[in-house]
N, C-alpha and C positions, 0 to 999 in steps of 0.2 A: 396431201402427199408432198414430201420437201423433194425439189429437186436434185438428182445428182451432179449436176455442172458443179462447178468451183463457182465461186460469189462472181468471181473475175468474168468466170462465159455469162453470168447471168445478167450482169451488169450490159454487157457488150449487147448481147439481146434484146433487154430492155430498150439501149437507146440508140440500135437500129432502124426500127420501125420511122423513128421522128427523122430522118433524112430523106423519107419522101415530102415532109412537106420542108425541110430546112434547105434543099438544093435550090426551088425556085425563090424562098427569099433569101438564100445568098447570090443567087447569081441577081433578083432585082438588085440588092444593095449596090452589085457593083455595076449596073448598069447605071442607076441611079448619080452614084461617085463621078462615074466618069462627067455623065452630062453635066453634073455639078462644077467639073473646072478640074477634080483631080484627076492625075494619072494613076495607074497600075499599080502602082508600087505605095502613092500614097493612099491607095485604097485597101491595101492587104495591110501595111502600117496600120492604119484604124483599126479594122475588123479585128487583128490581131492583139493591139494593145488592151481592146474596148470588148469584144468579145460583147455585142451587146445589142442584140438587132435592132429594137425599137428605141433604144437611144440614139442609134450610131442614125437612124433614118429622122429623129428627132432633130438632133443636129446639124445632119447635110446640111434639110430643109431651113432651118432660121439663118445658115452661114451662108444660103445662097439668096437668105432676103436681109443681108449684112445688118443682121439684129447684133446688137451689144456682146461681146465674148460673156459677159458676166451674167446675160442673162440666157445665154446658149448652153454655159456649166450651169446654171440652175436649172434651166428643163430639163438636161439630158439627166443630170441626180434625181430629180424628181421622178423622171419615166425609172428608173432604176432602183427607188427606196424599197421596191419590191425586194428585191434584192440583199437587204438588210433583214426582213423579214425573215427570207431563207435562211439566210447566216445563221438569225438568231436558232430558227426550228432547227436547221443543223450540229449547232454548238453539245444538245445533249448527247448526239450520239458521234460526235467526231472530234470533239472539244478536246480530247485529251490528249490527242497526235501530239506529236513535236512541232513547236515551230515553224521548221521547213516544211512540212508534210500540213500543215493547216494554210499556210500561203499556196501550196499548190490546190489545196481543196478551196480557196476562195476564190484564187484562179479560175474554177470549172465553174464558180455556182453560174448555173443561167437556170431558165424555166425547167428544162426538160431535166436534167442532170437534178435537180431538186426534187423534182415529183415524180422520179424513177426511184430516187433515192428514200425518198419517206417513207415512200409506199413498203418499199423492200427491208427498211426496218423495222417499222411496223409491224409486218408479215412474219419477221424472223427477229423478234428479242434476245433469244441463244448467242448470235450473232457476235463474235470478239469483235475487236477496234479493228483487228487486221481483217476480218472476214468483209467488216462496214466498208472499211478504206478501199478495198477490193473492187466489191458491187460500185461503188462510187467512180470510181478512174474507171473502172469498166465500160458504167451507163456514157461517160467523158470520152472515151477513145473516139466513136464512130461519129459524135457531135462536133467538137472541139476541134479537130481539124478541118474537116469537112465543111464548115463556116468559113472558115479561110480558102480553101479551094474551092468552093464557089462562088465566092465573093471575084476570085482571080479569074472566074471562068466569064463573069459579068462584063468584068472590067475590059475582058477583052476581045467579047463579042460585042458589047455594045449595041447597039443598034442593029445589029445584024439580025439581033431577036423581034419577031412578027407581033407587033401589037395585040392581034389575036389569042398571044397566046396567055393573055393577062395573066403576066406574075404576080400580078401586086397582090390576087385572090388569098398566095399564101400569108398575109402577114395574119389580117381578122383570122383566119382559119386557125393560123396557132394559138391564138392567143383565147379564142373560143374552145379551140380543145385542151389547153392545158387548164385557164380558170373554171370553167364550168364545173367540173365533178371535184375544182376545193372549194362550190359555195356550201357548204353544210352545216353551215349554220345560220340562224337569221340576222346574225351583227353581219356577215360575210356579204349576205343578198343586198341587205342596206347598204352598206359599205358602197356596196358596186353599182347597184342603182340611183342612188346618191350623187356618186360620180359622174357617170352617166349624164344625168339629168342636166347635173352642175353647169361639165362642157358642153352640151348644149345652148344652157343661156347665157355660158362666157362667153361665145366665139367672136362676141364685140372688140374682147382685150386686144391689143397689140403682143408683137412677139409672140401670139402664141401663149402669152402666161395664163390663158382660160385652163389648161392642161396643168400647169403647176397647183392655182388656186383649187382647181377641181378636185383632184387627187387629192390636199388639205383636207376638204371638206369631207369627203368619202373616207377620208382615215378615220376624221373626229368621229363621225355622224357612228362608224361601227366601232369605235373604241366606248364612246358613250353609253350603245346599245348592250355592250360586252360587259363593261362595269354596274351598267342596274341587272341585268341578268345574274349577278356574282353576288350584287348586294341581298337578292329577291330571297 
């Protein structure tokens, strides 16, 4: 049964839900910012430029163990190539906007605004570019800000917040519930167990590059399995 909402309320609906777990990691990040050496305003700057949680906490960390700038923008790209991936599965159904209106849709891509958005064209093929564009800002409205003002809300409790009350719970949690239900295929499980396994027996590297290499290998290892599967 298709919904009556507009794409627009459906959107918004969709990516409601993810601000019970996106309040407690933005408010870690900006806890996190602060203890790190920034202020308030440099920590909303980030969130807001960056728009990018496991980067943005990728980076703190190696900027407050004064690792190399160059190999700080290569983790943070690396935790992000996901991200490329999105673009790309995006491109079919949003590719054809204007310009302005594709910069703002690359603006939103994060986790959630991606896997609200697939799902819901998938679901609805019929769909025009304005119906997609819709459901997309939509699932974007209730995320998108919201990372920013908790981020602000972090930054300026600080410490105020009870160790007890482990924020940090929300990062794994998200990142468990948005990858989990796209492993659906066997290149996909490889891919991530692969990964997995990798960082594991980097963690010797310096800077943290165990995380860059690892992800490498986890790309290859399911692009590999993806290409004899196509050949088969």
């Amino acid at each position: 049964m298709q919904s009556t909402k507009s794409p627009y309320r459906q959107g918004i609906a969709a990516g409601l839900p993810f601000i019970i777990i996106l309040a407690p990691f933005g408010v870690l990040f900006g806890v996190v910012a602060t203890e790190a050496g920034l202020d308030i305003v440099e920590a909303l700057v980030m969130s807001t430029l960056a728009l990018a949680g496991a980067a943005q906490f990728t980076a703190l960390q190696l900027l407050t163990e004064h690792v190399p700038t160059v190999i700080v923008v290569a983790a943070a790209l690396t935790v992000n190539l996901r991200l490329a991936m999105y673009s790309a599965a995006l491109t079919p159904h949003l590719g054809s906007a204007s310009l302005p209106v594709r910069l703002a849709v690359a603006y939103c891509v994060v986790d959630q605004t991606y896997a609200c958005s697939v799902s819901a064209f998938e679901e609805n093929p019929h769909w025009t570019l304005r119906q997609r564009l819709a459901f997309y800002f939509g699932a974007a409205t209730p995320i998108m800000p919201n990372w920013i003002v908790f981020t602000g809300v972090g930054a300026l409790v600080g410490e105020a917040i009870p160790p007890e009350l482990a924020l940090d719970f929300a990062v794994p949690i998200t990142f468990i519930a948005l990858v989990v239900p796209m492993m659906r295929t066997g290149a996909h499980r490889a891919a991530a167990l692969t990964g997995i396994v990798a960082s594991l027996l980097l963690t010797w590297l310096p800077y943290s590059l165990g995380i860059i290499v690892s992800g490498m290998i986890g790309m290859a290892v399911g692009a590999e399995i993806e290409r004899r599967i196509e050949l088969s």
